[in-house]
C-alpha positions, -999 to 999 in steps of 0.1 A, spaced: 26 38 -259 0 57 -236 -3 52 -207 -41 62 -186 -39 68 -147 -75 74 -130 -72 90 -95 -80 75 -63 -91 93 -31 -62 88 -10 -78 69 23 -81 88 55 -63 58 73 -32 57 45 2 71 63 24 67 35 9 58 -2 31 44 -30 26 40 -66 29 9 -87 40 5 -119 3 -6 -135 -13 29 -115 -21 5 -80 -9 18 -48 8 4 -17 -5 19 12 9 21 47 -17 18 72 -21 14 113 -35 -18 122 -73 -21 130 -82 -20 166 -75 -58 183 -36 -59 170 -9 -46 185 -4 -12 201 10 8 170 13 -15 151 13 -7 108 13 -29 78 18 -20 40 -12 -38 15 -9 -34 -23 -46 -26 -35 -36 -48 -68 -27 -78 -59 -36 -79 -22 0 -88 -8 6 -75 26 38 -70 49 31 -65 88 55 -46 110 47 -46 152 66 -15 160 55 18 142 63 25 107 100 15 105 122 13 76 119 -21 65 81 -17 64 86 11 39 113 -7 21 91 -33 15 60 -12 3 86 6 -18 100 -26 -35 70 -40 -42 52 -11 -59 82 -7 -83 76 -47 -95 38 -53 -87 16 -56 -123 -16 -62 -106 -40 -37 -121 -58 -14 -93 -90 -27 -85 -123 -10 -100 -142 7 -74 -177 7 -75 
């Protein structure tokens, strides 16, 4: 079996960026303005799934971007 990974641009605003299985990532990013003061969540680019974390980048935050990445099969998305 091969297996095809096409680079992405890593986004200015991604803290922490982790791999999934299918070649999407979970990134770790701060919170647009209007949340709370340092505030970070992790988003899969596959599938959309998010997990929000009010203090910082803590542990369980990356836990759960790590976890995820190792069982998410949603393929990356195309960009255009």
């Amino acid at each position: 079996m091969t297996s095809q990974t096409v680079p992405t641009a890593w986004p200015a605003e991604a803290l922490y960026r982790f791999l999934t299985i299918v070649g999407a990532t979970v990134d770790i990013v701060p919170q647009p303005a209007g949340g709370l003061p340092g505030q970070h969540a992790a988003v899969c680019r596959g599938c959309d799934a998010d997990y929000t974390y009010a203090v910082g980048v803590s542990y369980d935050l990356k836990k759960w971007a790590q976890g995820h990445s190792e069982t998410c099969r949603a393929l990356p998305r195309p960009t255009t």
